[in-house]
DRENLUM-796097 format. One record per atom (N, C-alpha, C): residue in one letter; x, y, z. Coordinates in steps of 0.2 Angstrom, whole numbers, plus 5000, padded with zeros to 4 digits. Example, Ala and Ser with C-alpha at 12.3 -4.5 7.8 and 13.67 -1.06 7.14 Angstrom:
A506649725039
A506249785039
A506649845039
S506449895035
S506849955036
S506450005039
! end
This chain:
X455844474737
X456544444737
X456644404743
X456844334744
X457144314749
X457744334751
X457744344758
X458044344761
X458744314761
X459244354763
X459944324761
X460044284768
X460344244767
X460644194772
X461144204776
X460944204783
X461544254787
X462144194787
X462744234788
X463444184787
X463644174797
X463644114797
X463944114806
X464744104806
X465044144808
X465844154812
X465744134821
X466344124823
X466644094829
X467344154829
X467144214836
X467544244838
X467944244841
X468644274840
X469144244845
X469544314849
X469344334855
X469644374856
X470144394861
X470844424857
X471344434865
X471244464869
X471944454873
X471844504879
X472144554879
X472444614882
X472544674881
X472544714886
X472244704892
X472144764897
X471644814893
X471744904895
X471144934892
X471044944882
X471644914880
X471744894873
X471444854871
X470844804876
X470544774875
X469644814873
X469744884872
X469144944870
X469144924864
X469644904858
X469844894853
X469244864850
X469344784855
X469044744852
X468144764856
X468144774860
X467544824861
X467044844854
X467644904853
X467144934845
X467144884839
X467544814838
X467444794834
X466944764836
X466744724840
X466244694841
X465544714840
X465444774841
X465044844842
X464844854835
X465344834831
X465044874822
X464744774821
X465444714823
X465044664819
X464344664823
X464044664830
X463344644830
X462944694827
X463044744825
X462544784821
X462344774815
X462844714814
X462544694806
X462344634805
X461344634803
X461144584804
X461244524800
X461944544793
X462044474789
X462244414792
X462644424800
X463044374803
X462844344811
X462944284813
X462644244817
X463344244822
X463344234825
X463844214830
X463944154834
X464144094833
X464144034835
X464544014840
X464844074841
X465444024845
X465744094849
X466144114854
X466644164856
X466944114860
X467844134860
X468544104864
X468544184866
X468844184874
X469044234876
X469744214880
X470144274880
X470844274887
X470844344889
X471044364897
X471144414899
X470644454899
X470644534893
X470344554893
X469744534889
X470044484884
X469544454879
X469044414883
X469144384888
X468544354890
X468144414894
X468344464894
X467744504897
X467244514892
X467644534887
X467244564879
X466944494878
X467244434879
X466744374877
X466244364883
X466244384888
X465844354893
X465144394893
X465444464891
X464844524889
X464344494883
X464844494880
X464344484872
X463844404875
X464244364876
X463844314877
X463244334881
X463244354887
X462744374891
X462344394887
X462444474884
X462044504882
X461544474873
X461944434872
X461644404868
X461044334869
X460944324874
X460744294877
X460144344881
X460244364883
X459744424886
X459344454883
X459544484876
X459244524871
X459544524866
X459844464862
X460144474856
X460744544856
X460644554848
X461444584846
X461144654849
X460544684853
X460744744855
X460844744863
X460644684865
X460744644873
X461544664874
X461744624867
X462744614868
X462944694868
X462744724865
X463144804863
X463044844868
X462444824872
X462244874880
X462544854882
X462944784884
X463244744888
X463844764890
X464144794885
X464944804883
X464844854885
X464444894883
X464444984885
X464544994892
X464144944895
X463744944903
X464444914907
X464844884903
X465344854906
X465944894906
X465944924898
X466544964899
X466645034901
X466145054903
X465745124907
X466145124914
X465745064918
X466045034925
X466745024925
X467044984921
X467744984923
X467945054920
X467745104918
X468145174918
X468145194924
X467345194926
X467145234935
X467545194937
X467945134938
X468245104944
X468945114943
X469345134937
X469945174935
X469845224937
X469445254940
X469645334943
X470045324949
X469745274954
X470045254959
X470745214961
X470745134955
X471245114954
X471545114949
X471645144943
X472145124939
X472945184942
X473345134939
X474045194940
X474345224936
X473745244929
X473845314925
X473245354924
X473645404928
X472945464927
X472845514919
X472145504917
X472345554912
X472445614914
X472745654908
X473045704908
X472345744907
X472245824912
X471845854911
X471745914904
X472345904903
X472445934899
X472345894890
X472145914884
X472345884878
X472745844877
X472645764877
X472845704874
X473245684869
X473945674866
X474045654860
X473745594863
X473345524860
X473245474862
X473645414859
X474445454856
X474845404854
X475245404855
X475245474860
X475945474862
X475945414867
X476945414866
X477245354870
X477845374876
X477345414880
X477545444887
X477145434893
X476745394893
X476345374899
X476945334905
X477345294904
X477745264905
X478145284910
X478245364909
X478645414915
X478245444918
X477445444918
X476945464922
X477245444929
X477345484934
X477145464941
X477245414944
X476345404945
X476145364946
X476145284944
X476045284936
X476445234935
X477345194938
X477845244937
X478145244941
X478245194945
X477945234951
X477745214957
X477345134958
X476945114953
X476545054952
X477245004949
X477545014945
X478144984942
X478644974947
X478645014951
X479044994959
X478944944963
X478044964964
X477944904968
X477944854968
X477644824960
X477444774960
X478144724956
X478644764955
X479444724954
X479544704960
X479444744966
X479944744972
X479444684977
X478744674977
X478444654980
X477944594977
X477744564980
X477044514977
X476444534980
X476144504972
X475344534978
X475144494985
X475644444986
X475044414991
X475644464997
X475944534995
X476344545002
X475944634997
X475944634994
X475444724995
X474844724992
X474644664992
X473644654989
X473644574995
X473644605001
X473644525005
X472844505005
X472344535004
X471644545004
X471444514997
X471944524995
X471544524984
X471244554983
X471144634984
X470644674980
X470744684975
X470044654970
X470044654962
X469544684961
X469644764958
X468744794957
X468544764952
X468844724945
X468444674942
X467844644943
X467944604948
X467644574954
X466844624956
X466744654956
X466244704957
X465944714950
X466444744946
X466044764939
X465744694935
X466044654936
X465644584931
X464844564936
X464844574941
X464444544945
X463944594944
X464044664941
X463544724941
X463244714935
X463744684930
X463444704923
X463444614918
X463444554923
X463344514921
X463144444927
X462544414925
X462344374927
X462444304927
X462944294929
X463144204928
X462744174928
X462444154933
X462144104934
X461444084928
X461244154926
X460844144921
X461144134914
X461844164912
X462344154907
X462444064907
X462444024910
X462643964909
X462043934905
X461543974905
X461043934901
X461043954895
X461543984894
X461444044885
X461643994881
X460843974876
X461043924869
X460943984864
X461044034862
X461244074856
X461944054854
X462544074859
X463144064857
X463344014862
X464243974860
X464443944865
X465144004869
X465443944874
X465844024876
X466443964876
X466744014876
X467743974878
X468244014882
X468144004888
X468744064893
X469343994895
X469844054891
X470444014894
X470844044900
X471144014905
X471644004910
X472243964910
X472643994913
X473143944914
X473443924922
X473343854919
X473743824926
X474143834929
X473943864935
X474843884937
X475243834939
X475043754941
X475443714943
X475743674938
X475143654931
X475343624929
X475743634922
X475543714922
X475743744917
X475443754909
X474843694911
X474343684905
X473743734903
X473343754899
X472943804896
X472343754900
X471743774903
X471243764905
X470643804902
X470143774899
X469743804895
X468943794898
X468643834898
X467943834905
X467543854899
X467043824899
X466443834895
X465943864896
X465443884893
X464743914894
X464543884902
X464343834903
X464243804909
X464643814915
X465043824913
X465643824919
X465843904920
X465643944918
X465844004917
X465344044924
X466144094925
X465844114933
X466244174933
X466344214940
X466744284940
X467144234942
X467144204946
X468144174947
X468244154940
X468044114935
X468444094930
X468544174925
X468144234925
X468244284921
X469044324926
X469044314931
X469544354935
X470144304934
X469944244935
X470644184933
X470944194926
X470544214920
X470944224913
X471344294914
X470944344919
X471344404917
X471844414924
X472044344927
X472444354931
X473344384933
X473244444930
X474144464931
X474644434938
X474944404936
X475244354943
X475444404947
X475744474945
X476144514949
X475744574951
X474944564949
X474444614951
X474044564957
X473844514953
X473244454960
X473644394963
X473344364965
X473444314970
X473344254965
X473544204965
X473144154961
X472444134962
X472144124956
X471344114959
X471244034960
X470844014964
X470643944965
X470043944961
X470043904959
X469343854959
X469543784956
X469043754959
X469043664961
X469543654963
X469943694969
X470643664969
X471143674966
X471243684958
X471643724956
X471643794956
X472443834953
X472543884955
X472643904948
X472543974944
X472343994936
X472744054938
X473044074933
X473444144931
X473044174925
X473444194922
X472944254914
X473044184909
X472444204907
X472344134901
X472644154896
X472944204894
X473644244889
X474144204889
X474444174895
X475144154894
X475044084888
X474544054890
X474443994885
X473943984880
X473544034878
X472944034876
X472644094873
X473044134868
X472644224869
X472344244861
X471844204859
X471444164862
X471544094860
X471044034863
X471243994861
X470843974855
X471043934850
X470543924846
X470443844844
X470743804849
X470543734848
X469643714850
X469643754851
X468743714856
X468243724848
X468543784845
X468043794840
X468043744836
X468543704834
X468643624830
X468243584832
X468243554837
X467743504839
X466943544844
X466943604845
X466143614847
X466043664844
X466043684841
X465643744836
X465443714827
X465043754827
X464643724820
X465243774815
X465243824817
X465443854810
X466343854809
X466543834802
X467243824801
X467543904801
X467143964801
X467744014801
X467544064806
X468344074807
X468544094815
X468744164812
X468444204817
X468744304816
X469144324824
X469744314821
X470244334828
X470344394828
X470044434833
X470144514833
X470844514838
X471244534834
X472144554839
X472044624840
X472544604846
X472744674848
X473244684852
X473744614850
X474344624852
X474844624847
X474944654846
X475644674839
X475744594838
X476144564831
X476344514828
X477144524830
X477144584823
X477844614822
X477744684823
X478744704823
X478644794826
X479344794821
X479244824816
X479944874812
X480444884819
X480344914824
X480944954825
X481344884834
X481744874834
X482044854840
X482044924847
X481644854852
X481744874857
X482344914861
X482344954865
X482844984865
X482844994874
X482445034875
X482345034884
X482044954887
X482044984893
X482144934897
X481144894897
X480944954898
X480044964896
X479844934892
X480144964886
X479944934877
X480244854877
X480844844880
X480944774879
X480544724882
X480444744889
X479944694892
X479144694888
X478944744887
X478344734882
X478244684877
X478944694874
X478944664868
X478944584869
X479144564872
X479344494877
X478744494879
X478144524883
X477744514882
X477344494876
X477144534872
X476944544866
X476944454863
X477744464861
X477844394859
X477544344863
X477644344869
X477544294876
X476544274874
X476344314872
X475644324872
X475244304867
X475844304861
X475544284854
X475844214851
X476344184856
X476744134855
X475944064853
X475544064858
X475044014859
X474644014851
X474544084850
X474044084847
X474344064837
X474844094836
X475344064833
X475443994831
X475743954835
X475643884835
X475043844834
X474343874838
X473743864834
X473743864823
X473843934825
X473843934818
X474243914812
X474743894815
X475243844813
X475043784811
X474843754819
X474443684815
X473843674809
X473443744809
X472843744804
X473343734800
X473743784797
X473943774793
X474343724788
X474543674793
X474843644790
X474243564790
X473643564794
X472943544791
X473043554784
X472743624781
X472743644775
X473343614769
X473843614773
X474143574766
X474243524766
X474043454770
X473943404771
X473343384765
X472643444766
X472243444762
X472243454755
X472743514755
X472843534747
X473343484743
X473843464746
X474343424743
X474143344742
X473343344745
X473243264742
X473743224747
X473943244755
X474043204757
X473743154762
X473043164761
X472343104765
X472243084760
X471943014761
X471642964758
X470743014758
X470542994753
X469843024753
X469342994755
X469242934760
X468942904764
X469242934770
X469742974772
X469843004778
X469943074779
X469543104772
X469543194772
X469343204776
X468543174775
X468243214781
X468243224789
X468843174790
X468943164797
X469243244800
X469443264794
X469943344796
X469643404794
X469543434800
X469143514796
X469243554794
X469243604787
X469443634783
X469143714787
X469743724792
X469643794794
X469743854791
X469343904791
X469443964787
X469544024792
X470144064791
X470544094797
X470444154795
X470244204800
X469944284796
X470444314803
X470644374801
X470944414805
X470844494803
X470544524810
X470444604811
X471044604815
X471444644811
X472144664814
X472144724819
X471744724823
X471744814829
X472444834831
X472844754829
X473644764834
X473944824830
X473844834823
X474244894822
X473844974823
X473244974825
X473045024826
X473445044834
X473844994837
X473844994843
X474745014843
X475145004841
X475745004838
X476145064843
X475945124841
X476145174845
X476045184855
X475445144855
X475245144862
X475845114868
X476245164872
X476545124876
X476145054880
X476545024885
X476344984890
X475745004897
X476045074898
X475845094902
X474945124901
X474845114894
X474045134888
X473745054891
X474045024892
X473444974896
X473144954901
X473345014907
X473345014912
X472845094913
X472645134904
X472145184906
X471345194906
X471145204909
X470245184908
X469845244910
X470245304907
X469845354906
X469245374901
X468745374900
X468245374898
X468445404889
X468745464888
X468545484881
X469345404879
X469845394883
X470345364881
X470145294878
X469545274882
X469345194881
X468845194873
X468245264874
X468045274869
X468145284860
X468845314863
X469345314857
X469445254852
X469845224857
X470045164856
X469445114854
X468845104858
X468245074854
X468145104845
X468145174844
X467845214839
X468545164834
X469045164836
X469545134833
X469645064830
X469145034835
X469044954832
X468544964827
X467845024829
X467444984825
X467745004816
X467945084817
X468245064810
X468745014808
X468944974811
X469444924808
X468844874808
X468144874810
X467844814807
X467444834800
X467444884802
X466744914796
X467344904788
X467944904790
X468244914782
X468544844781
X468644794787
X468844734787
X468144674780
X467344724785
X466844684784
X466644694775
X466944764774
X466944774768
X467344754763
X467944744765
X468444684761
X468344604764
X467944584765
X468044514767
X467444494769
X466944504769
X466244484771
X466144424764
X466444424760
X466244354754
X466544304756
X467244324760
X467544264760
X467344214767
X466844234770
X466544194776
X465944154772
X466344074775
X465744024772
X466344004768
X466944044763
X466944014756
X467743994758
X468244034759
X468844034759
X469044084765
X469644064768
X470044084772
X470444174769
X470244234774
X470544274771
X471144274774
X471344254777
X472144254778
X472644194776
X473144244772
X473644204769
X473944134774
X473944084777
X474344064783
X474944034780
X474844014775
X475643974771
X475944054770
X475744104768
X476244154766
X476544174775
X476144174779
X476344204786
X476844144789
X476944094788
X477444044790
X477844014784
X478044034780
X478344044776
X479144054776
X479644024776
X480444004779
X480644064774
! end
């Protein structure tokens, strides 16, 4: 019996802080399975770590390259959360949904400072353990030569305000620490001259590069920043998040917005059919983790204790294994997500 023809997707993934474990596990169940090809990863913030991993690792040793890679990455930023993060796990039994991290301490205490203060006046040095973990568990320089997949890390401009996108080639520890720049945790990062913040504010992920450089038309965005939330904000915490949230999802949004309205341009017979082909017929797939993520406060992104990160992985991959189970025909053929029903007056 011949062999089944593997399907290639183009992965897009958010940022998130340690909520970015999420997409960890989902990535973790897709390379396990050998029906699909990976053409393409976009990454922002915490996404570009998960893309910068897979990509390396795929490039090194294929899909079991990328799974060590992530392991090997997400292990070290636990050991370097012992040190730095501002929420300590509790020694005691975890609900891990409860939404009380928030009045931990030390968090707290981190929430004071970094209101009251800028990093270039209580981080005057720029200490980013990141900075250490990337350069331990991924080789640039060797990574700029990876033709297995392409890469897409987005930044954003801090001057100009515009989204900057750095490719396989261009891909370095300043450009991974520049996407997951928090303005009110680092310093702006330079390179060539400019100065890059978290590639979230305009980019999370982005998904324009795959249009014009990627082979394959369908895109799988693993979220994991909420869309929507049933209840109104109410504290002061929850509102800022939410403002976040939105702030984060606005970019990606409008992306989609314009496929979408691609697609009815094409469906309504509004191109000449000497100029169809000019426009490409995206197929948009969504691993929704954001609602596995719902109950986790603000402060859950800021934890990188080991059974906490693993959780959260275990958690992606079954949103991939049931995603892959209901949607694995649709790559190649049609779009599983509704986008004329998601924008919808």
């Amino acid at each position: 019996m011949a062999k089944a023809k593997k399907k290639h997707i183009n992965l897009a993934f958010q940022g998130g802080g340690a909520h970015g474990a999420v997409t960890w596990g989902v990535a973790d169940r897709l390379l396990e399975d050998d029906r699909i090809d990976i053409d393409a990863i976009s990454g922002s913030s915490a996404g570009a770590v998960n893309a910068a991993a897979v990509a390396y690792g795929l490039h090194k040793n294929g899909c079991d390259g990328a799974r060590e890679t992530l392991n090997e990455l997400w292990k070290a930023i636990s050991d370097a959360g012992e040190v730095y993060s501002p929420v300590r796990a509790n020694p005691f039994p975890v609900n891990f949904g409860a939404n009380d991290l928030v009045n931990a301490f030390s968090y707290q205490m981190f929430e004071a400072v970094t209101r009251a203060l800028s990093p270039y006046q209580f981080n005057p040095f720029d200490v980013n353990p990141l900075r250490d973990i990337l350069n331990k568990c991924i080789d640039f320089e060797s990574l700029k030569h990876c033709k297995v997949t392409k890469l897409f890390i987005a930044a954003t401009n801090v001057k100009s305000g515009k989204v900057h996108v750095f490719n396989t080639n261009d891909v370095s520890t300043d450009v991974i620490c520049a996407s997951t720049c928090l303005p009110f945790l680092f310093k702006a990062v330079e390179i060539d001259g400019e100065f890059y913040w978290d590639g979230g504010y305009m980019g999370n992920p982005v998904l324009f590069p795959f249009f014009y450089e990627a082979e394959s038309s369908d895109i799988v965005i693993v979220h994991v920043n909420p869309i929507e939330r049933e209840d109104v904000p109410k504290t002061s915490t929850e509102i800022m998040n939410r403002v976040n949230e939105i702030s984060f999802n606005s970019s990606l949004l409008r992306e989609l917005r314009a496929i979408n309205f691609v697609h009815k341009l094409l469906d309504d017979g509004w191109i000449k059919d000497k100029y169809r082909d000019r426009l490409r017929d995206i197929r948009v797939h969504s691993i929704r983790s954001d609602k596995a993520l719902e109950d986790f406060d603000v402060a859950s992104k800021f934890r990188t204790d080991w059974a906490f990160l693993t959780s959260l992985k275990e958690k992606g991959r079954e949103k991939a294994d049931a995603w892959l189970d209901e949607n694995f025909e649709n790559l190649g053929a049609r779009s599983s997500v509704n986008l004329k029903e998601m924008f919808a007056e």
